[in-house]
C-alpha positions as CSV (number, residue, x, y, z in Angstrom):
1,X,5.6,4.6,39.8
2,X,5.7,1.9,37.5
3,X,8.2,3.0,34.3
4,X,8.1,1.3,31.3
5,X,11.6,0.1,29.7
6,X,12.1,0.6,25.7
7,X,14.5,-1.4,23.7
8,X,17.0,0.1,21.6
9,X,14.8,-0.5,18.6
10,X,12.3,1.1,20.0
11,X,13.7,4.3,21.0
12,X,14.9,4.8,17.5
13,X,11.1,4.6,16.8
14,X,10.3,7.0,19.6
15,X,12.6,9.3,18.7
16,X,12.1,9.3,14.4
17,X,8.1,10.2,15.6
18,X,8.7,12.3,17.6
19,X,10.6,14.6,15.1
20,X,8.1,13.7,12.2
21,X,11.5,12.1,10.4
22,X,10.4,9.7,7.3
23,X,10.7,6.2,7.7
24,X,12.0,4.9,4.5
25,X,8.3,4.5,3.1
26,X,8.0,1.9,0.4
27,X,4.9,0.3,-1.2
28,X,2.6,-2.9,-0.9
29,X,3.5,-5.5,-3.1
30,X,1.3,-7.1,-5.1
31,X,0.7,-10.8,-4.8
32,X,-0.9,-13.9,-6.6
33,X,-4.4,-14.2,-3.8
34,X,-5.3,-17.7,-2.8
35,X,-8.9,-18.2,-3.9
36,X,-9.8,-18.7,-0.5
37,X,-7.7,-15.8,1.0
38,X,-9.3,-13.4,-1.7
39,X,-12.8,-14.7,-1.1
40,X,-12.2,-14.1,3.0
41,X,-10.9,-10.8,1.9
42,X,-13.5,-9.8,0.2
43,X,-16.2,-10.9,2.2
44,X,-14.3,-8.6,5.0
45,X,-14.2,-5.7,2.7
46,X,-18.1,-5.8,2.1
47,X,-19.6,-6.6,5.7
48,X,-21.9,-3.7,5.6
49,X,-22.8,-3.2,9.7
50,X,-22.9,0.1,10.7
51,X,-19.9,1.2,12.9
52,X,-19.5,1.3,16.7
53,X,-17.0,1.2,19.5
54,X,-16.4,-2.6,20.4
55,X,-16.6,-2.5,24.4
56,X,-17.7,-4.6,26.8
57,X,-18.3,-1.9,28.8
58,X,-20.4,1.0,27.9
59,X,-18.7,3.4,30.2
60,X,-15.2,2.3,29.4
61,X,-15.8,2.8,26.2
62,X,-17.2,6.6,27.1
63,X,-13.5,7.1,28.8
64,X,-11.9,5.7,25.9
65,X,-13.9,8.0,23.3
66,X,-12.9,11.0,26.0
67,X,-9.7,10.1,26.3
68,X,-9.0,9.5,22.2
69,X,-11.1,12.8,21.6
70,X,-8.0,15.0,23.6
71,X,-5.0,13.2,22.4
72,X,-6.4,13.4,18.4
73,X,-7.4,17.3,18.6
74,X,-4.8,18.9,17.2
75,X,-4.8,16.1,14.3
76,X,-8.6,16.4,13.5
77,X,-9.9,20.2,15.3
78,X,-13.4,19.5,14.2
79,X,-15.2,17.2,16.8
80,X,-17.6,15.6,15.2
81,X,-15.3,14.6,12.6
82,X,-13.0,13.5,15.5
83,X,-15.7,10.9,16.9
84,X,-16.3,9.8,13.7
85,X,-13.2,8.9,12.8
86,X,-12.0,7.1,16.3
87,X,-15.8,5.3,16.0
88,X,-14.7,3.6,13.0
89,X,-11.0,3.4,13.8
90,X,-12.3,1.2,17.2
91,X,-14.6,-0.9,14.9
92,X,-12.4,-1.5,11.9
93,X,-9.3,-2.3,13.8
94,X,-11.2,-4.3,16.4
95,X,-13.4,-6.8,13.9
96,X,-9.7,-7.1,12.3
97,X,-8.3,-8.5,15.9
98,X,-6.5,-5.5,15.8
99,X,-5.5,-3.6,18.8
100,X,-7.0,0.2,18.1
101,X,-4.6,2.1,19.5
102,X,-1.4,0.1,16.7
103,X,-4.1,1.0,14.1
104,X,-3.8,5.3,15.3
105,X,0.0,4.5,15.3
106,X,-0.2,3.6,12.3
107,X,-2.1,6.4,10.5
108,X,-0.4,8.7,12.3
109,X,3.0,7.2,10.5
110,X,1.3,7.0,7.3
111,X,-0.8,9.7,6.8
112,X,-1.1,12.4,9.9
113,X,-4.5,11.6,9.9
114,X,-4.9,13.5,5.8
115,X,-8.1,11.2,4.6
116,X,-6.7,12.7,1.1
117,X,-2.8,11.9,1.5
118,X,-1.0,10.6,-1.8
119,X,2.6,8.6,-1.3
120,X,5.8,8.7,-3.6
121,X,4.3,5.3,-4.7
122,X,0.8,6.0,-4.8
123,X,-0.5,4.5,-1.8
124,X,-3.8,6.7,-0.6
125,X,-6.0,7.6,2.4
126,X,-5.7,7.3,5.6
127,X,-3.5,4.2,5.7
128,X,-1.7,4.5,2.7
129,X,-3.4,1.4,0.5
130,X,-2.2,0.8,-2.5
131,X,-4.4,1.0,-5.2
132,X,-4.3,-2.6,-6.7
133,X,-6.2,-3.8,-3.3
134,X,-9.6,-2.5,-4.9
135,X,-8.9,-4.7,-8.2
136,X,-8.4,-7.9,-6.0
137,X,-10.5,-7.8,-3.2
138,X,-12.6,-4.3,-3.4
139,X,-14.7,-3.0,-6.6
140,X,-14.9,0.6,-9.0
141,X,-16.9,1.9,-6.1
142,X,-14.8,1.9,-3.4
143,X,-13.1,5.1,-2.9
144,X,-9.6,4.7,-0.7
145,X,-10.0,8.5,0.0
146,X,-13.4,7.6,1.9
147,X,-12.5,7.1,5.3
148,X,-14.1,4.3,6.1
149,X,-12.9,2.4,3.3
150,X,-9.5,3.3,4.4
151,X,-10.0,1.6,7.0
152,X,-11.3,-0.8,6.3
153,X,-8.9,-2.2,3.8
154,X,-6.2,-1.0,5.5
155,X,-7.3,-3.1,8.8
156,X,-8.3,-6.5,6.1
157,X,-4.8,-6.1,4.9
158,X,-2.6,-5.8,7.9
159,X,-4.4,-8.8,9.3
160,X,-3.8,-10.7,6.2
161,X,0.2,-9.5,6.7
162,X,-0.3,-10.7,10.3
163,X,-1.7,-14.0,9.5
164,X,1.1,-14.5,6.8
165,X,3.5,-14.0,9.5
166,X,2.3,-15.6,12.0
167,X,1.4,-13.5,14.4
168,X,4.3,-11.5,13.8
169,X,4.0,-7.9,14.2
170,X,7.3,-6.7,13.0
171,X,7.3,-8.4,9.9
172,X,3.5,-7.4,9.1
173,X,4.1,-4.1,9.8
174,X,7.0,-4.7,7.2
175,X,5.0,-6.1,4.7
176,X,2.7,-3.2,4.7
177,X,5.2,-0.6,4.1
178,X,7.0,-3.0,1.5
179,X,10.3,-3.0,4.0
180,X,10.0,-6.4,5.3
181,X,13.4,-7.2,7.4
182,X,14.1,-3.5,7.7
183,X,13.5,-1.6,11.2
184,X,12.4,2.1,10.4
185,X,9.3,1.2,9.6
186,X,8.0,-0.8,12.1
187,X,10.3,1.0,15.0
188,X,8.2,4.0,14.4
189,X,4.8,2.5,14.3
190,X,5.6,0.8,17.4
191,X,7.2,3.8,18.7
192,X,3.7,6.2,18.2
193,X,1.6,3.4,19.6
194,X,3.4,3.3,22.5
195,X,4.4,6.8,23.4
196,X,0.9,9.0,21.9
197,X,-2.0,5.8,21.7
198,X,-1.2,3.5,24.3
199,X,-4.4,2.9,26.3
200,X,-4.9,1.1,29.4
201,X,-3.1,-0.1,32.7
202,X,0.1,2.0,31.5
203,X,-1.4,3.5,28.9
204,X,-4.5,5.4,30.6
């Protein structure tokens, strides 16, 4: 049977999800937009196509759903609301060049999956956004307790983190904590992705 190694880093992850310890939570920080970044922001915020699971294959994408649906029950009992939310979690982080299952770590780090969760700093919804992302890139009618708007800012800014960086995950997951350089953070994002989400070849 094929075992998977974890770093050091990572087990510290592993092990501060696994007993629901905080992770030194901090705050986006504001920045000055490039007029292009902005406008490529906000075109991503407003693309209006209806949600879907992003699969190649139809019945991959059936095991997938399945698969989510058990591992998310005891987060969100109600099944309808379940689908929902792994439907647009697929399609938000996916149209981001996100991988899906990083984007559950995520809220599951930030939020527990509470659509109406408020941080120390005031950071909202399902992935924690902090508030000034509406001013620059969303308008008064996004609500960041909407789920779907959650997500869909949430994804826009982590891939603007990740582009910033390079491809850098460590560091973008930094950046959207506002801990950039420090571990906790990113160790237990990494950490739920790979020990609760993780889907596929080792993950399945």
């Amino acid at each position: 049977m094929h075992r998977t190694r974890l770093t050091r880093p990572l087990l510290l992850g592993v092990l501060l999800y696994c007993l629901g310890l905080p992770a030194g939570a901090g705050k986006q920080e504001k920045e000055i937009l490039a007029p292009s970044v902005q406008t490529a922001m906000q075109q991503a915020i407003n693309d209006n196509r209806e949600p879907r699971l992003v699969f190649a294959d139809k019945a991959e994408g059936e095991r997938w759903l399945t698969e989510m649906m058990l591992r998310l029950e005891k987060k969100v009992p109600d099944a309808f609301m379940r689908k929902r939310l792994l439907t647009l979690i697929h399609y938000e982080a996916t149209r981001a060049g996100l991988d899906p299952q990083l984007v559950l770590g995520l809220v599951q780090v930030e939020s527990g999956f509470k659509k109406y969760a408020i941080s120390s700093a005031g950071a909202r919804g399902l992935m924690q956004v902090m508030p000034f992302w509406v001013d620059q890139i969303g308008n008064d009618k996004h609500n960041l307790f909407d789920e779907a708007t959650s997500l869909r800012f949430g994804c826009t800014i982590l891939r603007h983190y990740l582009d910033i960086e390079k491809g850098n995950l460590y560091l973008a997951l930094g950046r959207y904590n506002g801990s950039r350089g420090r571990p906790e953070y990113p160790n237990m994002v990494l950490g739920a992705w790979r020990s609760r989400w993780q889907w596929g070849s080792s993950g399945s």
